[in-house]
C-alpha positions as CSV (number, residue, x, y, z in Angstrom):
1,X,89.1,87.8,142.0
2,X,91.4,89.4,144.5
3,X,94.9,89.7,144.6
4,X,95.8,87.4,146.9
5,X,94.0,84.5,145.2
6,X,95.5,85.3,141.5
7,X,98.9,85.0,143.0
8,X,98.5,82.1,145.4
9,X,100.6,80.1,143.8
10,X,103.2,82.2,145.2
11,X,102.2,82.1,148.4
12,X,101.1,78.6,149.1
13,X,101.5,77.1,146.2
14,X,104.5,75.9,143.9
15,X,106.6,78.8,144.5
16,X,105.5,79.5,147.9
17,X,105.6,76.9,150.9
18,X,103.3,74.2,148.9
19,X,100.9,74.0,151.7
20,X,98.0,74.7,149.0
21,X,95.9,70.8,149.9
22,X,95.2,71.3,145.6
23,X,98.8,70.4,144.9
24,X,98.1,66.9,145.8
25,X,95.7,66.9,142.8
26,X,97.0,69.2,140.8
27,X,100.7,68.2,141.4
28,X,101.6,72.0,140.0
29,X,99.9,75.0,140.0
30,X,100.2,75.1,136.2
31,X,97.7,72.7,136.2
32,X,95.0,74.4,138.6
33,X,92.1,76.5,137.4
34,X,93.2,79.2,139.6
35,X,96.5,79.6,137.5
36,X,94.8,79.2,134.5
37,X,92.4,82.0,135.1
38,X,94.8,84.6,135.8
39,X,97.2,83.6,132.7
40,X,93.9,84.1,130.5
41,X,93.7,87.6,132.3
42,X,97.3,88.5,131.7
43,X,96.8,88.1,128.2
44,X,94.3,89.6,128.3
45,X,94.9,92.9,129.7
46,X,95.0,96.2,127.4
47,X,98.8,96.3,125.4
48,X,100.4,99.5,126.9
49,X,100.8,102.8,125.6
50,X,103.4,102.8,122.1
51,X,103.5,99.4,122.7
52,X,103.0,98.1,118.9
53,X,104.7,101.6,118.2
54,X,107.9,100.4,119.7
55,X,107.9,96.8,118.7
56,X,106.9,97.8,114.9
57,X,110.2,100.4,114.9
58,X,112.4,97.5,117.1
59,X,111.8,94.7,114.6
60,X,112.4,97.3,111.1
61,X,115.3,98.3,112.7
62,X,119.1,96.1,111.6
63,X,120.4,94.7,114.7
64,X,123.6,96.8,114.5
65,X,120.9,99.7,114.6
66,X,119.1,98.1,117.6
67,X,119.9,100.2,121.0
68,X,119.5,98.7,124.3
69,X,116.9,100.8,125.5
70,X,114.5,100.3,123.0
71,X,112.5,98.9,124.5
72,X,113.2,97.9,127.8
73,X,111.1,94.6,126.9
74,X,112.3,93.8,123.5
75,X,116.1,93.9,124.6
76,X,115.1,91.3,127.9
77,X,113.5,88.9,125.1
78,X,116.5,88.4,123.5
79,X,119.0,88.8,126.3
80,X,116.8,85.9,128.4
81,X,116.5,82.2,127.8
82,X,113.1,80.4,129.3
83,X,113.5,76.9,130.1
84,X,112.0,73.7,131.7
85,X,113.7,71.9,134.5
86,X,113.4,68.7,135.2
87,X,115.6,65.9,137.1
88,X,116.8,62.7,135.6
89,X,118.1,60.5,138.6
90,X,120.5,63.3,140.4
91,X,120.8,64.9,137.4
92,X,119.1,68.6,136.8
93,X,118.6,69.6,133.4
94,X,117.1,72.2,131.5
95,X,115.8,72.1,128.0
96,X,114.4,75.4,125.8
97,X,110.5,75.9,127.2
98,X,109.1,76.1,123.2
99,X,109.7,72.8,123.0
100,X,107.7,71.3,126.4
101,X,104.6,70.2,124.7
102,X,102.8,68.7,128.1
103,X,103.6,66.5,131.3
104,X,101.3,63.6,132.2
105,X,101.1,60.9,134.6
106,X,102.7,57.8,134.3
107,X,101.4,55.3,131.3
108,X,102.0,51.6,129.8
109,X,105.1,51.6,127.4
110,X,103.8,48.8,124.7
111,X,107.1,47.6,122.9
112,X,107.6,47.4,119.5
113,X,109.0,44.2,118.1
114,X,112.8,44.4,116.4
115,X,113.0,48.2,117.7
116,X,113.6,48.0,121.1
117,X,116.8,48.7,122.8
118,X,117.8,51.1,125.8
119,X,117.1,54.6,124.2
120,X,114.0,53.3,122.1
121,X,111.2,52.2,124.9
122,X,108.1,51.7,122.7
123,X,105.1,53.2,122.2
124,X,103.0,55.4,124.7
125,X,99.3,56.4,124.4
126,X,98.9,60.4,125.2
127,X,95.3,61.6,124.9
128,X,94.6,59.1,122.2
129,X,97.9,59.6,120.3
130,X,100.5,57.1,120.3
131,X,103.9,58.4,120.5
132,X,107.6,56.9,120.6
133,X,108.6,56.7,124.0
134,X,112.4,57.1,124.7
135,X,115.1,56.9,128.0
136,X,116.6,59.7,128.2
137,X,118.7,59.0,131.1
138,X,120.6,56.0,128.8
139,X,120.7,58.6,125.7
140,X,122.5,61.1,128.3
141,X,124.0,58.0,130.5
142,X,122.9,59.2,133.8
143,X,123.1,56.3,136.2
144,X,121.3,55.8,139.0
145,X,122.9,57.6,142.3
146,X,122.9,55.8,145.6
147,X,121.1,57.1,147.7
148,X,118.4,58.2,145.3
149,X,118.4,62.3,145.2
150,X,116.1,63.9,147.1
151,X,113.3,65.3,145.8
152,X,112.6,69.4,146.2
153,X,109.0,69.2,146.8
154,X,107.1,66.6,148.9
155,X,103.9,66.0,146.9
156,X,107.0,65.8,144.1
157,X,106.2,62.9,141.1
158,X,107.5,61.2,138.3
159,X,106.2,62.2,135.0
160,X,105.6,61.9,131.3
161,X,107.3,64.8,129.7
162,X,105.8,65.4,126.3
163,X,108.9,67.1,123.9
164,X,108.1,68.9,119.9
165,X,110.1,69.8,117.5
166,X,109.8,70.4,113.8
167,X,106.6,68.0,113.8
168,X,108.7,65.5,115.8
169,X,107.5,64.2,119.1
170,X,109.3,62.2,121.9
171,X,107.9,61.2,125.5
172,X,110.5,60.5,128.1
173,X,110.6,59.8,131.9
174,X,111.6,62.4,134.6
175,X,112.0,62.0,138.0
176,X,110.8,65.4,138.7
177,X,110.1,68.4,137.0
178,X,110.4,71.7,138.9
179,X,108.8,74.0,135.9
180,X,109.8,77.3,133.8
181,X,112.7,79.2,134.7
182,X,114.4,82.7,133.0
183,X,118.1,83.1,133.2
184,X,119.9,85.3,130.9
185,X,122.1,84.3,128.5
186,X,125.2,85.5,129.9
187,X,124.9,83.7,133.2
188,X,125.5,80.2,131.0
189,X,129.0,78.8,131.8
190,X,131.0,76.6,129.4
191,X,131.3,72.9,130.0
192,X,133.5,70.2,129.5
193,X,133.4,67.6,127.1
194,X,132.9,63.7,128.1
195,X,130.4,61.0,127.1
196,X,127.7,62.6,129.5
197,X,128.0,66.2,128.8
198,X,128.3,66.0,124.9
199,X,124.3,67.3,124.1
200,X,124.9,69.9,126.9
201,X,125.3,73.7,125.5
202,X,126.0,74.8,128.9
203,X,125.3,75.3,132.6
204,X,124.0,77.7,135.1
205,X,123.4,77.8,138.3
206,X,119.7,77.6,139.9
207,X,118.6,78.3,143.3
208,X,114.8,76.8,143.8
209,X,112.9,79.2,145.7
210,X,112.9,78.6,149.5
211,X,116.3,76.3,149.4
212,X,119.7,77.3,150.2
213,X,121.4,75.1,148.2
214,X,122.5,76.2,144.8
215,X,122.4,73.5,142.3
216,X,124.2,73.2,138.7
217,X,121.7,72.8,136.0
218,X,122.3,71.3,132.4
219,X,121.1,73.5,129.4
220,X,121.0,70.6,127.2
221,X,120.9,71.1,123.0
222,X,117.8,70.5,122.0
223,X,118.9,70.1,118.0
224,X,121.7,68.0,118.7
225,X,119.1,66.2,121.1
226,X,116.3,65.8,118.8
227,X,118.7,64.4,115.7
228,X,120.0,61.8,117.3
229,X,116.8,60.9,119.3
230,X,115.4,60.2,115.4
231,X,118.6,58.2,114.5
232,X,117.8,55.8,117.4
233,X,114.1,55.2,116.7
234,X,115.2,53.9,113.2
């Protein structure tokens, strides 16, 4: 496999000009063959020199022994947060990427009798499991924006997002999801507190690749989120 076609999807695909014609199946390239194949051969690929060397004498050490150069990789780790993007109504949010479980289409909510209310939709079917199905937009209370935002991409759909924690799973519906995304830590900026901003840790900015604008994103608490998400479903 060349080159070129291992990293297509930065060419013509999600984070190139999204001319691939498989994004129309595919929706991302996450989800293509071609982008599976190469992750398998990144991880793959022979672990560098001193690597296990270095991480063995990294993790023994005490962090006030830990220096910044050692190693180069080790300090990044814990210096970057890795998250999932997604878009509830104008709203662009961000939630740790450990706990994304999957995306899927669309499905039937079936309602539970006595249970339901605005957070707590029902139940869901996702590859033959049936799992509670909340709103996240009422948890957060996003409304609606008139006009309805834009989307970024134009083969751009709303999904299932699949969420884990602990054992604990929750589906919920996004407008869009853009995908992974590293920032580090520092660039996170405090917020301030009112009713829709109380599960958010803090926000950074995020330029999608190809756009000019800058948008704001939410780095929402994913304990404080998952807590009361098991509260409502009671």
């Amino acid at each position: 496999m060349t080159t070129q076609v291992e990293s297509c999807w930065n060419v013509i695909g999600i984070e190139g000009d999204r001319t691939c014609a498989e994004l129309s199946t595919h929706i991302h390239c996450r989800n293509c063959p071609v982008y599976s194949a190469a992750g398998r051969c990144l991880l793959e690929r022979p672990t560098p020199e001193k690597y296990r060397h270095e991480w063995t004498q990294f993790i023994a050490e005490s962090p006030a022994q830990k220096k910044p150069h050692l190693p180069t990789y080790a300090v990044r780790t814990s210096e970057t947060l890795t998250v999932v993007i997604f878009r509830l109504h104008q709203e662009w949010l961000a939630l740790p990427a450990q706990v994304f479980k999957e995306t899927t289409p669309p499905s039937v909510i079936h309602t539970l009798p006595h249970r339901h209310n605005q957070v707590l939709r029902g139940l869901i079917n996702i590859r033959g499991e049936l799992l509670l199905c909340v709103s996240l937009s009422h948890l957060l209370k996003i409304e609606p924006s008139e006009p309805p935002s834009p989307s970024l991409s134009p083969v751009s759909h709303s999904r299932m997002a699949v969420i884990e924690k602990a054992g604990n799973a929750w589906v919920f519906p996004v407008d869009e999801i853009y995908g992974v995304h590293r920032f580090h830590r520092r660039e996170l900026r405090d917020v301030l507190r009112n009713v829709t901003q109380t599960y958010t840790k803090g926000l950074f900015s995020w330029q999608p690749l190809n756009l000019p604008t800058v948008r704001t994103v939410s780095y929402l608490d994913d304990e404080l989120l998952f807590t009361n998400l098991a509260k409502k479903a009671q």
